[in-house]
DSSP file (Angstrom, degrees, kcal/mol; ACC not computed):
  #  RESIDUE AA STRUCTURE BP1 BP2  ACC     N-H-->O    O-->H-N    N-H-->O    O-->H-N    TCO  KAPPA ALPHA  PHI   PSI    X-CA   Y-CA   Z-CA
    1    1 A X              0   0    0      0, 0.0     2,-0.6     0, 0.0     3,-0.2   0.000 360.0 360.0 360.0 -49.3  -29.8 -141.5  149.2
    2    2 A X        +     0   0    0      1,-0.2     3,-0.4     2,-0.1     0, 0.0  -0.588 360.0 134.0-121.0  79.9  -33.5 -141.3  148.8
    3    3 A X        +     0   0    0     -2,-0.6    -1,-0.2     1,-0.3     3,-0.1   0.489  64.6  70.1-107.7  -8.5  -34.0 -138.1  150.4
    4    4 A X  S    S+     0   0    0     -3,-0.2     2,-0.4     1,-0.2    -1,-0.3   0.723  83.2  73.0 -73.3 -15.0  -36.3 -137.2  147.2
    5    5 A X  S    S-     0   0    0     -3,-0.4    -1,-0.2     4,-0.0    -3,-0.1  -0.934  74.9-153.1-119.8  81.9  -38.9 -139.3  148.0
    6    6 A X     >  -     0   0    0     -2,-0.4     4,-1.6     1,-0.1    -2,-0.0   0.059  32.3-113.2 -75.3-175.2  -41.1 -138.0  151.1
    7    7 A X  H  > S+     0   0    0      1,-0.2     4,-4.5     2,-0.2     5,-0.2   0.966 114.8  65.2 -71.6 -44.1  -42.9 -141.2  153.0
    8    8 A X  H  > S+     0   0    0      2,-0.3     4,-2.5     1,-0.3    -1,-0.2   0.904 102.2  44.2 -62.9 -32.5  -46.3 -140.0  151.9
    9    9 A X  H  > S+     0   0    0      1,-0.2     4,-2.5     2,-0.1    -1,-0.3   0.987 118.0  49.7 -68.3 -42.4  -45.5 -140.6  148.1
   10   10 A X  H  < S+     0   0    0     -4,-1.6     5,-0.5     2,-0.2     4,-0.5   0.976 108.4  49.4 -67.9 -45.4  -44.0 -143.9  149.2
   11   11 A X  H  X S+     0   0    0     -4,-4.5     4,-0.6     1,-0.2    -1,-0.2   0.940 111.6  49.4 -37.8 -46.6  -46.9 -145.0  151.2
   12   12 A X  H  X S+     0   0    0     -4,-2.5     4,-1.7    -5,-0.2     5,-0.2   0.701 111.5  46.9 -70.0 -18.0  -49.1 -144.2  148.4
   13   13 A X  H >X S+     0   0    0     -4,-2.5     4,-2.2    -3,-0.4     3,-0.9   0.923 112.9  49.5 -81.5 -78.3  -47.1 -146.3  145.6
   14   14 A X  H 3> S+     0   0    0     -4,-0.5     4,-2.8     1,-0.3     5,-0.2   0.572 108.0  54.2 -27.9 -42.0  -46.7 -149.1  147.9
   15   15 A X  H 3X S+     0   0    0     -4,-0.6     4,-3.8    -5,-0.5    -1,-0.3   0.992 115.4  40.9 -60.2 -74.7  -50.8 -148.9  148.5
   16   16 A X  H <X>S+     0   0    0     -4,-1.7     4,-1.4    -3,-0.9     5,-0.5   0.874 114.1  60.8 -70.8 -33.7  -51.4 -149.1  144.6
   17   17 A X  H >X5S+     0   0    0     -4,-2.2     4,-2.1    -5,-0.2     3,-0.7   0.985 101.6  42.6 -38.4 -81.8  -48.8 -151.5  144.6
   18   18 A X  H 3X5S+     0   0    0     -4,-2.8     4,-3.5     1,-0.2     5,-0.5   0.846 112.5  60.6 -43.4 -44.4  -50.2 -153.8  146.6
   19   19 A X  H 3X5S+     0   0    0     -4,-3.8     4,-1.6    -5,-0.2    -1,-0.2   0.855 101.7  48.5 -61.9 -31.6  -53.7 -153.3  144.8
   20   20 A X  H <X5S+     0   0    0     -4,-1.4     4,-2.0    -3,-0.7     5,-0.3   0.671 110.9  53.8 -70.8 -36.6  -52.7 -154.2  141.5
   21   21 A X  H  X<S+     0   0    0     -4,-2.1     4,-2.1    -5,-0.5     3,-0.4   0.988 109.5  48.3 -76.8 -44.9  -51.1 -157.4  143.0
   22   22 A X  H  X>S+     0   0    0     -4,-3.5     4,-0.8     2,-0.2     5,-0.6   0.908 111.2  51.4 -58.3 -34.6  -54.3 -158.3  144.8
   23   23 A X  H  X5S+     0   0    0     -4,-1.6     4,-5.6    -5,-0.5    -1,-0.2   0.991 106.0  52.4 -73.6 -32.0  -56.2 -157.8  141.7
   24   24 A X  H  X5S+     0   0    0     -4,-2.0     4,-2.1    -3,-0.4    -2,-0.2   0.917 118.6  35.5 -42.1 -58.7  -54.1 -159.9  139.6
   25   25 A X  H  X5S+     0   0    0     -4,-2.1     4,-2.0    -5,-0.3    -1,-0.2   0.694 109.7  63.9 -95.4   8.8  -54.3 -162.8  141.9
   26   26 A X  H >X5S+     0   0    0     -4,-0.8     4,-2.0    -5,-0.4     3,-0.6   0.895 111.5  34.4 -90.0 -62.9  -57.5 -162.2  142.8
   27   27 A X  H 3X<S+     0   0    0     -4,-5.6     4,-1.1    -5,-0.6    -2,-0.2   0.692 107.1  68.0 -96.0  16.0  -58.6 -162.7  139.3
   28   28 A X  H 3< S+     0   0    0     -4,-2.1    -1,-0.2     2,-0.1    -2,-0.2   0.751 117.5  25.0  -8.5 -68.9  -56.1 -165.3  138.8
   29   29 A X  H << S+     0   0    0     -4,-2.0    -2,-0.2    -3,-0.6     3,-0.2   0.850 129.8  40.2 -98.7 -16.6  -58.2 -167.4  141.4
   30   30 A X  H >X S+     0   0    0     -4,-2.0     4,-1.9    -5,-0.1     3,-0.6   0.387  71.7 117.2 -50.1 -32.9  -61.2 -166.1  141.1
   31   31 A X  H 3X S+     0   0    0     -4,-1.1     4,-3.2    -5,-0.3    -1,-0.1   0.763  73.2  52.5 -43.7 -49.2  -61.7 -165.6  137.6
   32   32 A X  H 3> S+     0   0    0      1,-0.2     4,-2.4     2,-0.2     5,-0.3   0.957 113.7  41.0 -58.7 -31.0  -64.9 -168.2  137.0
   33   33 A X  H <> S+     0   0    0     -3,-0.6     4,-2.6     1,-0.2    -1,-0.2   0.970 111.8  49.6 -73.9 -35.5  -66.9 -167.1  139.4
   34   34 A X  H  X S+     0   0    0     -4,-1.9     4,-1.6     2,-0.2    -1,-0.2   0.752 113.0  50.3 -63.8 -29.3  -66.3 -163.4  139.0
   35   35 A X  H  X S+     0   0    0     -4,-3.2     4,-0.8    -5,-0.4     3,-0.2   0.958 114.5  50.3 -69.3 -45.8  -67.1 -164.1  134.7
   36   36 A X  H >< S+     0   0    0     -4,-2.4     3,-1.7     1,-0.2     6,-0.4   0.980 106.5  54.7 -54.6 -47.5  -70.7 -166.2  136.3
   37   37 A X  H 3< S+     0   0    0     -4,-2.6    -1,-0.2     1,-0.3    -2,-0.2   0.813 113.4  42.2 -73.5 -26.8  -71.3 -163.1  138.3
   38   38 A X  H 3< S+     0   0    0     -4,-1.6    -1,-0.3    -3,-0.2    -2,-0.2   0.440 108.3  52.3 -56.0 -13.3  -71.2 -161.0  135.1
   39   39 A X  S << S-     0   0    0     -3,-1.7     2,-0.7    -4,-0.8    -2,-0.2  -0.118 115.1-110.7-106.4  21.5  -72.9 -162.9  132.9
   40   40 A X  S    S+     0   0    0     -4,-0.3    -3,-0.1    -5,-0.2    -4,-0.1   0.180  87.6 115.0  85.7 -39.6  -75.9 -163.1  135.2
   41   41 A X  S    S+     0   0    0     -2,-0.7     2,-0.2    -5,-0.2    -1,-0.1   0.666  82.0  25.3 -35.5 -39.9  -75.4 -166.9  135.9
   42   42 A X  S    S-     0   0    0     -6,-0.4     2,-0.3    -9,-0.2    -2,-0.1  -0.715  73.1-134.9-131.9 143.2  -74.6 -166.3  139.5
   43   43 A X    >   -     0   0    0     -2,-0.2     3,-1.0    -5,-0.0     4,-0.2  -0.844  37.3-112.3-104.3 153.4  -75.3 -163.4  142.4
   44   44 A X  G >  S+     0   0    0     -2,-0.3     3,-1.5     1,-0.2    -7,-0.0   0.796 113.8  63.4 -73.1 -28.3  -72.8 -162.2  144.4
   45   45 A X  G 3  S+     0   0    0      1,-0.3    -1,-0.2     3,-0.1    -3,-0.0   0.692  95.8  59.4 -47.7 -49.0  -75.0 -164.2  147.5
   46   46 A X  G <  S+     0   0    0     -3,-1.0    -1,-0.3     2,-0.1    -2,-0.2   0.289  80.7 106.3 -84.0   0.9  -74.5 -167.4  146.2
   47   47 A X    <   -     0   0    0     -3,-1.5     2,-0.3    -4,-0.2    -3,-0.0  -0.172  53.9-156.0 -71.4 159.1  -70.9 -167.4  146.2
   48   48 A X        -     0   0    0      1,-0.2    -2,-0.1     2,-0.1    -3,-0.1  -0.781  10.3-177.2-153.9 105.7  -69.3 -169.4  148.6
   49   49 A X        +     0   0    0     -2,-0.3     3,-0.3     2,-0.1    -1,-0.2   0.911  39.4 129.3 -69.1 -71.4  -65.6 -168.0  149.3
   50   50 A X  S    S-     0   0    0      1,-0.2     2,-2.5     5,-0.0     6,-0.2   0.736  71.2-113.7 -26.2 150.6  -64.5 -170.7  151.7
   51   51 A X  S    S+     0   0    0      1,-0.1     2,-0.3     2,-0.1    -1,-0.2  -0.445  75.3 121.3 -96.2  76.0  -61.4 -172.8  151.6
   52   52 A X     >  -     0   0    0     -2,-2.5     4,-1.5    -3,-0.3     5,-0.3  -0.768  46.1-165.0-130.5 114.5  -63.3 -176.0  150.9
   53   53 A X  H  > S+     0   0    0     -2,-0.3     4,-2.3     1,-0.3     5,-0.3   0.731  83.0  61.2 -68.9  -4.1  -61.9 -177.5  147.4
   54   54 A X  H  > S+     0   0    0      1,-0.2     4,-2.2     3,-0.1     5,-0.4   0.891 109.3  40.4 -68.2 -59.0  -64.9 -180.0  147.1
   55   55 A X  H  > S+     0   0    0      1,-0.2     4,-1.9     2,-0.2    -2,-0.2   0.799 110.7  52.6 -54.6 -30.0  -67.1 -177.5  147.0
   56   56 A X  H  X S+     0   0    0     -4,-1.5     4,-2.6     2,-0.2    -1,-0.2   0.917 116.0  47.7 -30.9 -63.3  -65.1 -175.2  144.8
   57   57 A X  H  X S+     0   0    0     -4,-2.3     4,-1.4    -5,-0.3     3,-0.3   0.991 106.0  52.2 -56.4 -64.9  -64.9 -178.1  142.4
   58   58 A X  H >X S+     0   0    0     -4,-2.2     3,-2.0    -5,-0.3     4,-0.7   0.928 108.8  55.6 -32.7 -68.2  -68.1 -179.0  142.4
   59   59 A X  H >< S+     0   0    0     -4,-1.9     3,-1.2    -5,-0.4    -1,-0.2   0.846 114.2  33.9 -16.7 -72.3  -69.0 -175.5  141.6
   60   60 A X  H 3< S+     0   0    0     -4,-2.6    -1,-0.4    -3,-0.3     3,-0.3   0.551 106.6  70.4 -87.1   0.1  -67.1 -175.0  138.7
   61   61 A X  H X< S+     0   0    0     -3,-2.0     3,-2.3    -4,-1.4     4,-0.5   0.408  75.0 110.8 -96.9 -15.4  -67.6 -178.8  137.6
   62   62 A X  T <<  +     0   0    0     -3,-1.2    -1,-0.2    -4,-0.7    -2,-0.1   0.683  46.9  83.4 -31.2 -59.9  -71.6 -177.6  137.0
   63   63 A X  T 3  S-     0   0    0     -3,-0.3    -1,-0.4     1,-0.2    -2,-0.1   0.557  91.9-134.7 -34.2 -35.2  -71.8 -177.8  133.5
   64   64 A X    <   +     0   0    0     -3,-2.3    -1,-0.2     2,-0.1    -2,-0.1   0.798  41.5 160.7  89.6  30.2  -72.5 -181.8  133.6
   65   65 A X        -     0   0    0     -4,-0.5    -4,-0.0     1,-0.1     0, 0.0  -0.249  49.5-123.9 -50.2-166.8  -69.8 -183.0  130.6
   66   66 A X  S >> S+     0   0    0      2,-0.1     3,-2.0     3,-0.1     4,-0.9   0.715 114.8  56.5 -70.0 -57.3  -69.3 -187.1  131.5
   67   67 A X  H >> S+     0   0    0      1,-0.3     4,-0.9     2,-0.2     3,-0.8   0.915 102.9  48.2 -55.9 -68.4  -65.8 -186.0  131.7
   68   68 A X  H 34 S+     0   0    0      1,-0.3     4,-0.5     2,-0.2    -1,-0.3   0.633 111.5  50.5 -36.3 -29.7  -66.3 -183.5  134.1
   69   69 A X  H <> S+     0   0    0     -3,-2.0     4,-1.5     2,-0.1    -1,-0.3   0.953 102.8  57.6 -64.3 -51.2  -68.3 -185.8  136.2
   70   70 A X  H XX S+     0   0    0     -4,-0.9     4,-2.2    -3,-0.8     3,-0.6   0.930 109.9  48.0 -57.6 -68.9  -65.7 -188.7  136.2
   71   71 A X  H 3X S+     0   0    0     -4,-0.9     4,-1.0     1,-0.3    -1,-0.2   0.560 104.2  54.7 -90.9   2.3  -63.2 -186.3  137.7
   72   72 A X  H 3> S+     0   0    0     -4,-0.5     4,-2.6    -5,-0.4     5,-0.4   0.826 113.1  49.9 -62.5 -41.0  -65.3 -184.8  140.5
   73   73 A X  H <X S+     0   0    0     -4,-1.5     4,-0.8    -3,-0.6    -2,-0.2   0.911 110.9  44.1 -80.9 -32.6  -65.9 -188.3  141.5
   74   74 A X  H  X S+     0   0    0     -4,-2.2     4,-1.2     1,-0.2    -1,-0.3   0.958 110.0  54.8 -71.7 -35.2  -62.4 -189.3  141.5
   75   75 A X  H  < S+     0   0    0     -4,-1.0    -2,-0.3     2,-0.3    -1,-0.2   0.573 112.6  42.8 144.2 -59.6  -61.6 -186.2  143.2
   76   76 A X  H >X S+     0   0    0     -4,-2.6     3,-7.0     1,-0.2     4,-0.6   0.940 116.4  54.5 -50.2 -72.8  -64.3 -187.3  146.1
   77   77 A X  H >< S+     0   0    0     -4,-0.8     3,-2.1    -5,-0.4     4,-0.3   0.814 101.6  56.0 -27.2 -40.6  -62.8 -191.0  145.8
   78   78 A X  T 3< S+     0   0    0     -4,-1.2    -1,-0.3     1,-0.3    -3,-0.2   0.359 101.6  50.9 -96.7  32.6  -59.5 -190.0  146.4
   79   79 A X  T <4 S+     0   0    0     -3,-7.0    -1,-0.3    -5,-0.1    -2,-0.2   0.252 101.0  67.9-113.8  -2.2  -60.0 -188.1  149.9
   80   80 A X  S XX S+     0   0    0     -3,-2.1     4,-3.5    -4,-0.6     3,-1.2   0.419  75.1 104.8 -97.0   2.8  -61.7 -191.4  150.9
   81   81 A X  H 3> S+     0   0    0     -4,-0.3     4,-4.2     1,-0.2     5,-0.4   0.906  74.0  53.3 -22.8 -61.6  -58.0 -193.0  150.6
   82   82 A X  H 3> S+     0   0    0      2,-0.3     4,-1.2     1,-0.3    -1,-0.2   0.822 112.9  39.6 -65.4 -34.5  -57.5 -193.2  154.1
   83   83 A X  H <> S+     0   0    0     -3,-1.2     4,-2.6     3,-0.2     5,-0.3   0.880 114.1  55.2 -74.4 -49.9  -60.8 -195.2  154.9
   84   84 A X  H  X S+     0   0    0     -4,-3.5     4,-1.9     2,-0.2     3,-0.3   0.945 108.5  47.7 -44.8 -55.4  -60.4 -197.3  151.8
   85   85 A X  H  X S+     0   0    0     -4,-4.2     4,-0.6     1,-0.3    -1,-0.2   0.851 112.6  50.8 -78.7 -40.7  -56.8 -198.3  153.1
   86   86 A X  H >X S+     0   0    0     -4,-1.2     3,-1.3    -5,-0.4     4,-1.0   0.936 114.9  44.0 -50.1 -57.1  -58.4 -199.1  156.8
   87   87 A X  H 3X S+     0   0    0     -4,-2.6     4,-1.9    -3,-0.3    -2,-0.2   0.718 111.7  48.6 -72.2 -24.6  -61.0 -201.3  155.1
   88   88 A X  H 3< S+     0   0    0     -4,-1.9    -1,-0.3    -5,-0.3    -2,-0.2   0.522 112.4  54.6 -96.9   0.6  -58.6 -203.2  152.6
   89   89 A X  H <X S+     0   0    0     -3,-1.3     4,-1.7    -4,-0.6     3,-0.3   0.865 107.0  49.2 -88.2 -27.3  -56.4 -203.8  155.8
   90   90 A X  H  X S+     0   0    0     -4,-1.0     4,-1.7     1,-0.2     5,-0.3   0.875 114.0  45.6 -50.7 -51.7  -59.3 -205.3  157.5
   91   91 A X  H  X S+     0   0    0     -4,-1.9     4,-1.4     2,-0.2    -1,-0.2   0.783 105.6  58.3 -64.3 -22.4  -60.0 -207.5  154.6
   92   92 A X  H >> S+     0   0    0     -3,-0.3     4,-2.1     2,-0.2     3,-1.3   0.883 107.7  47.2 -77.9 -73.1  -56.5 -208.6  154.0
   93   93 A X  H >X S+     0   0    0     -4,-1.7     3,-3.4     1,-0.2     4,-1.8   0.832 113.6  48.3 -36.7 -62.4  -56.3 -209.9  157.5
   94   94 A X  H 3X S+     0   0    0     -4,-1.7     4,-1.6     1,-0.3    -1,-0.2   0.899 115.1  45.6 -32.5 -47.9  -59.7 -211.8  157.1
   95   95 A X  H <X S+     0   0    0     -4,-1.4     4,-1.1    -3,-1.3    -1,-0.3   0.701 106.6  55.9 -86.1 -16.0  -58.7 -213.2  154.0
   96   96 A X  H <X S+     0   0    0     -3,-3.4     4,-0.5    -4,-2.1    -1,-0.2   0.823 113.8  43.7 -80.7 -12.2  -55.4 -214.1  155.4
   97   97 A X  H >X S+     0   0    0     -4,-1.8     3,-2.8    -5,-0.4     4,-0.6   0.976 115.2  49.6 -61.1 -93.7  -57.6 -216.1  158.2
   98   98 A X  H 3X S+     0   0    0     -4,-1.6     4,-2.2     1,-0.5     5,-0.2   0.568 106.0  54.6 -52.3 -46.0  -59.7 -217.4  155.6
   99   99 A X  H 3<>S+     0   0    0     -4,-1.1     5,-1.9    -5,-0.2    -1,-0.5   0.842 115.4  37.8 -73.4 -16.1  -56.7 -218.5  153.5
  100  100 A X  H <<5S+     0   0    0     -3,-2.8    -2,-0.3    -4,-0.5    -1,-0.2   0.680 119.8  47.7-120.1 -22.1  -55.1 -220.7  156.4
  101  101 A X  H  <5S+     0   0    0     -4,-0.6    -1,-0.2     1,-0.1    -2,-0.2   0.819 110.1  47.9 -85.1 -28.8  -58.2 -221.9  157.5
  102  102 A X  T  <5S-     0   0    0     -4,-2.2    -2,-0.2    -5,-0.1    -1,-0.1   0.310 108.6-130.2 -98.3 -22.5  -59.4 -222.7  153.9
  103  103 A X  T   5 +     0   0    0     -4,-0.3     2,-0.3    -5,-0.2    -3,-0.2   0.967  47.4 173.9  67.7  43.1  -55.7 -224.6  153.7
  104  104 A X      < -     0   0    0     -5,-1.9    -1,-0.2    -6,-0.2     2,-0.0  -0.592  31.4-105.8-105.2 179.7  -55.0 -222.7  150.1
  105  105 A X     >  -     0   0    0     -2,-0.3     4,-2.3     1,-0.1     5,-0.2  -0.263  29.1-105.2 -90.6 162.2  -52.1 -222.7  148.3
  106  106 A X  H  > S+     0   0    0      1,-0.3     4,-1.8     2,-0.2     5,-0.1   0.827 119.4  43.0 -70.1 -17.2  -49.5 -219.7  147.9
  107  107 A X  H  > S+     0   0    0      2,-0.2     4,-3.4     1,-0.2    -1,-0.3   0.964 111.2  51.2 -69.4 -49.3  -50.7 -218.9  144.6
  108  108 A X  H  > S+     0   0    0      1,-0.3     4,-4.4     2,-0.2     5,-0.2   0.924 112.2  46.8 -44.2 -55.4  -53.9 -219.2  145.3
  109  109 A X  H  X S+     0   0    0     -4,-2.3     4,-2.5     1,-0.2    -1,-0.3   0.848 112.4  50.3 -24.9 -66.1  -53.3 -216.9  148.2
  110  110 A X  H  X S+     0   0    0     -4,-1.8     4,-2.4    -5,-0.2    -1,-0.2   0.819 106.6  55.7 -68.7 -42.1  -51.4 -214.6  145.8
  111  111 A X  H  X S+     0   0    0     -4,-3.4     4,-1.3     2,-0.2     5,-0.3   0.997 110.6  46.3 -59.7 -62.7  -54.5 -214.8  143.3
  112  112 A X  H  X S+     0   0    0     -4,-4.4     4,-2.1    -5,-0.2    -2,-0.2   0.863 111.2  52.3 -30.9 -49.6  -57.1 -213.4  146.5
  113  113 A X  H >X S+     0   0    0     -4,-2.5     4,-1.0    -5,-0.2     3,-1.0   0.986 107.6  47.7 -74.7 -58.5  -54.7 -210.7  147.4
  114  114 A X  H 3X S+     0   0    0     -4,-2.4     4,-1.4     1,-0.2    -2,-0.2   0.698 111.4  57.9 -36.6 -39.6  -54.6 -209.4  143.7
  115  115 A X  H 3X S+     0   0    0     -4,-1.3     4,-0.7     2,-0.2    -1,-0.2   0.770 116.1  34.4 -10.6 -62.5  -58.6 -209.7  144.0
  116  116 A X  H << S+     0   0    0     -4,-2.1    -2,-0.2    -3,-1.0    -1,-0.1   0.565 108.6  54.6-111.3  19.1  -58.6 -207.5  146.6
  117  117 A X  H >< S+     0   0    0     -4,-1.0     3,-1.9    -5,-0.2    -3,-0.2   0.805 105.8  64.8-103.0 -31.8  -55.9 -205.0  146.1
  118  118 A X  H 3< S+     0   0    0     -4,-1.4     2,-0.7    -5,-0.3    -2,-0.2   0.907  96.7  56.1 -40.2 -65.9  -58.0 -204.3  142.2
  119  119 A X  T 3< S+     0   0    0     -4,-0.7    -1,-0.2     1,-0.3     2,-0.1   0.167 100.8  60.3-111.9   8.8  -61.1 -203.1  144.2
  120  120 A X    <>  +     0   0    0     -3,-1.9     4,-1.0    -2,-0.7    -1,-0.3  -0.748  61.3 156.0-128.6  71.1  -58.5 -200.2  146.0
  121  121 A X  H >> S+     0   0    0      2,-0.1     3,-1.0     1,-0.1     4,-1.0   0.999  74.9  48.3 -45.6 -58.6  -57.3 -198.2  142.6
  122  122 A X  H >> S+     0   0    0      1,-0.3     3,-0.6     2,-0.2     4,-0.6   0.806 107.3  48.2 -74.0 -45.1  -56.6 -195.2  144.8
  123  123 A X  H >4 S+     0   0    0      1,-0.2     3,-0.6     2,-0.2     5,-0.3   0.830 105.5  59.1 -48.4 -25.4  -54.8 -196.7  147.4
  124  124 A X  H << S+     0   0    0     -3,-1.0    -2,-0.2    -4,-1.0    -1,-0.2   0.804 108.8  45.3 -56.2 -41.0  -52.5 -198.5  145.0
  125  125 A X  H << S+     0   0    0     -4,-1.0    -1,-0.3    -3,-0.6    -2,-0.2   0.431 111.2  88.0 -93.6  -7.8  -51.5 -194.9  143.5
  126  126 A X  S << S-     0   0    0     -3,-0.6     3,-0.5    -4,-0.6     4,-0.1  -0.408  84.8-112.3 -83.2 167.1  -51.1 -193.6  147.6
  127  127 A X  S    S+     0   0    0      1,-0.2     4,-0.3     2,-0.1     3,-0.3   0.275 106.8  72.9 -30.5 -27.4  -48.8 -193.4  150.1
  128  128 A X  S  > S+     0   0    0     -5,-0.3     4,-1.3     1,-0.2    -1,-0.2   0.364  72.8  90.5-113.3  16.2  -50.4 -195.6  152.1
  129  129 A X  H  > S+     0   0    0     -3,-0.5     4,-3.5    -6,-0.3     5,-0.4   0.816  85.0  48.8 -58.5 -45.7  -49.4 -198.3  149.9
  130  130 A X  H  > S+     0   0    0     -3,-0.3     4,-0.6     2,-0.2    -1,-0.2   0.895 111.8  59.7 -52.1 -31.3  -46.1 -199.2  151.6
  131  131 A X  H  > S+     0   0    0     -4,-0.3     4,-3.2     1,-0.3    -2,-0.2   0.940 110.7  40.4 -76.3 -56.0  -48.6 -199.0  154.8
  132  132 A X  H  X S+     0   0    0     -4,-1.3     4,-2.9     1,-0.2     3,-0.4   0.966 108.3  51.6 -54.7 -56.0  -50.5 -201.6  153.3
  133  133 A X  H  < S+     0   0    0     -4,-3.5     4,-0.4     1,-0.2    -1,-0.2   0.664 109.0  58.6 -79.3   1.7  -47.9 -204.1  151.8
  134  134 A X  H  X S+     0   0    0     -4,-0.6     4,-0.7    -5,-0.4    -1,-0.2   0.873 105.4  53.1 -79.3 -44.2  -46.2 -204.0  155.8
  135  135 A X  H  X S+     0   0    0     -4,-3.2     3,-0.7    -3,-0.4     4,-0.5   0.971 111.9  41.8 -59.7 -53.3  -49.7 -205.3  157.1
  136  136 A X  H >X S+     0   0    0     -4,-2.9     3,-2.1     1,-0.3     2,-1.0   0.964 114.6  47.5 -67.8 -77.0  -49.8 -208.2  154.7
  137  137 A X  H 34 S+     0   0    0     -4,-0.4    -1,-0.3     1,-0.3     4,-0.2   0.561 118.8  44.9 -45.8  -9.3  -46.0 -209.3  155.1
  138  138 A X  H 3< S+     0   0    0     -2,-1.0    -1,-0.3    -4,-0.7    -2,-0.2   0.627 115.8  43.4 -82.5 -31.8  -46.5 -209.0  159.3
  139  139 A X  H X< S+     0   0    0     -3,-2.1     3,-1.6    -4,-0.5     4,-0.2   0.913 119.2  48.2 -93.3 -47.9  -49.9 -210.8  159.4
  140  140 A X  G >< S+     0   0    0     -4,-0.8     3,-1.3     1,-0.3     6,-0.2   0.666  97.8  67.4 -56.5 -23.7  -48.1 -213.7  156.6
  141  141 A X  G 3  S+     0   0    0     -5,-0.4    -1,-0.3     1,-0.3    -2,-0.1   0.826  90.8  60.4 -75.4 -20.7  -45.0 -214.1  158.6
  142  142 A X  G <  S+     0   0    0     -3,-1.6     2,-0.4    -4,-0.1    -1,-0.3   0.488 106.9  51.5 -66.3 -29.7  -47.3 -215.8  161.3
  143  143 A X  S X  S-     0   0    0     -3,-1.3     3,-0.5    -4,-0.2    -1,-0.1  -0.955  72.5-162.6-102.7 105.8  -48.3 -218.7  158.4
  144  144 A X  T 3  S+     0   0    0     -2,-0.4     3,-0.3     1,-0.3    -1,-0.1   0.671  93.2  60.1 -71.3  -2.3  -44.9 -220.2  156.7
  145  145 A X  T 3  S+     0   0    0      1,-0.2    -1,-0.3    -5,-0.1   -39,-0.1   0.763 109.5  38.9 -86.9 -22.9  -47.0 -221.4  154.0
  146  146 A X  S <  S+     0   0    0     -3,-0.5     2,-0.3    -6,-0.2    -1,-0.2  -0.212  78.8 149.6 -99.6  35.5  -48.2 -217.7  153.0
  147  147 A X        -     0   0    0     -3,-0.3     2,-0.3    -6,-0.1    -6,-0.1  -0.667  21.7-174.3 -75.9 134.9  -45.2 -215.8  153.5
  148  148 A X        -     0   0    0     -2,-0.3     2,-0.2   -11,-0.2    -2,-0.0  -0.866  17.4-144.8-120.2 154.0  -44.4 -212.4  151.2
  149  149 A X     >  -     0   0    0     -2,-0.3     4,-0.5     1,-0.1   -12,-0.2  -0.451  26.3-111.1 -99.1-171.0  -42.1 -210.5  150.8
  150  150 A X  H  > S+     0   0    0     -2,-0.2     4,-1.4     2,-0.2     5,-0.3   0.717 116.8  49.4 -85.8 -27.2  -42.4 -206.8  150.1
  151  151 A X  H  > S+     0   0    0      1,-0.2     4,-1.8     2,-0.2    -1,-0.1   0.863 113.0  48.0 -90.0  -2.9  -41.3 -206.8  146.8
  152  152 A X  H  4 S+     0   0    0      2,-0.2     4,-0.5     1,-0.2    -1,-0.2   0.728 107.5  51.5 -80.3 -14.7  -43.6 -209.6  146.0
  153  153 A X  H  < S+     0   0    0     -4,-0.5    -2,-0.2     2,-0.2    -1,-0.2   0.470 107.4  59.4-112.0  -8.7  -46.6 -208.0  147.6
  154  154 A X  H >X S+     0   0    0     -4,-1.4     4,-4.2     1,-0.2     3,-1.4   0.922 106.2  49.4 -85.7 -56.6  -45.4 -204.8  145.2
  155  155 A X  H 3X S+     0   0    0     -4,-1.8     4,-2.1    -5,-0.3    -2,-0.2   0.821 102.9  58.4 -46.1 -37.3  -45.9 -207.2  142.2
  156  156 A X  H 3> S+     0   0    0     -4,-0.5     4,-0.6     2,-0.2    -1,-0.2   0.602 103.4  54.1 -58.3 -11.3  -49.2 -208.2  143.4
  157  157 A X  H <4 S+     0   0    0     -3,-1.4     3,-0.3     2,-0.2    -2,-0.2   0.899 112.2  45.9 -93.1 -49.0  -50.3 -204.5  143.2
  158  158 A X  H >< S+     0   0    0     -4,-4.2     3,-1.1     1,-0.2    -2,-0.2   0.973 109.1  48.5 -74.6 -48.0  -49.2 -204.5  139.9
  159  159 A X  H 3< S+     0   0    0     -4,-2.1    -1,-0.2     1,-0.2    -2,-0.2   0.552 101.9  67.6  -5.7 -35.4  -50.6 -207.5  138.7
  160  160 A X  T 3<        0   0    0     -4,-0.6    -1,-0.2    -3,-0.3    -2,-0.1   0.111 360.0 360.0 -95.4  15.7  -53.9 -206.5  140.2
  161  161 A X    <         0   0    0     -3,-1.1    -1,-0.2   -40,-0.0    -2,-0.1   0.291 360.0 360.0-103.4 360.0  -54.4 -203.4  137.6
């Protein structure tokens, strides 16, 4: 069928083939740094190729807008999820201690946990929210005056924005 076509021509389209797609996506992901390294900003030295996205970000984040700031730092914040979620289960339990020991009332209770689910934005907006509202309703079931439910402890989350 394609007896017109020796392999060497097909090798070679296929070669230039493939180059044109790597340049495309190459400056596709590449493009700021490769624009710095033309305009002088940057030396080829100082580049730093490597699949780590802080640093990437950071990188192209240079310029110093306030905006630009705010969302490097969220951008940190939210890879610290997973320790934030550890620490606000450590606190929930304390504070569930604290509430039974302290004899308060289930609103009151309800008020603390809204207190301290505010001061975790990022978990609130995770995955590891379900994680969370499982700890409180497991450690509460152990006090019948503090008992939640899950869809109450979901209301607390909102409430707490």
């Amino acid at each position: 069928m394609f007896t017109n076509i020796s392999w060497g021509n097909y090798i070679i389209a296929v070669t230039i083939l493939l180059l044109i797609w790597y340049l495309i996506v190459g400056f596709r992901c590449y493009y700021p740094d490769l624009r710095a390294i033309l305009n002088g900003e940057k030396n080829l030295y100082s580049l730093s190729f490597r699949n780590n996205p802080e640093e990437k970000l950071a990188a192209h984040l240079q310029k110093g807008s306030i905006d630009e700031n705010r969302e490097l730092s969220s951008y940190k914040e939210s890879f610290d999820t997973l320790a934030d979620a550890e620490e606000l289960s450590d606190r929930i339990k304390g504070a569930i201690k604290e509430s039974v020991e302290r004899n308060l009332s289930l609103e009151e209770f309800q008020n603390y946990l809204k207190l301290l689910l505010s001061e975790y934005p990022f978990v609130r907006i995770s995955t590891l929210r379900e994680n969370i509202n499982a700890i409180i309703v497991k450690n509460c079931k152990s006090y019948p005056g503090l008992l939640l439910t899950p869809s109450q402890v979901d209301v607390l989350w909102e409430e707490s924005t």
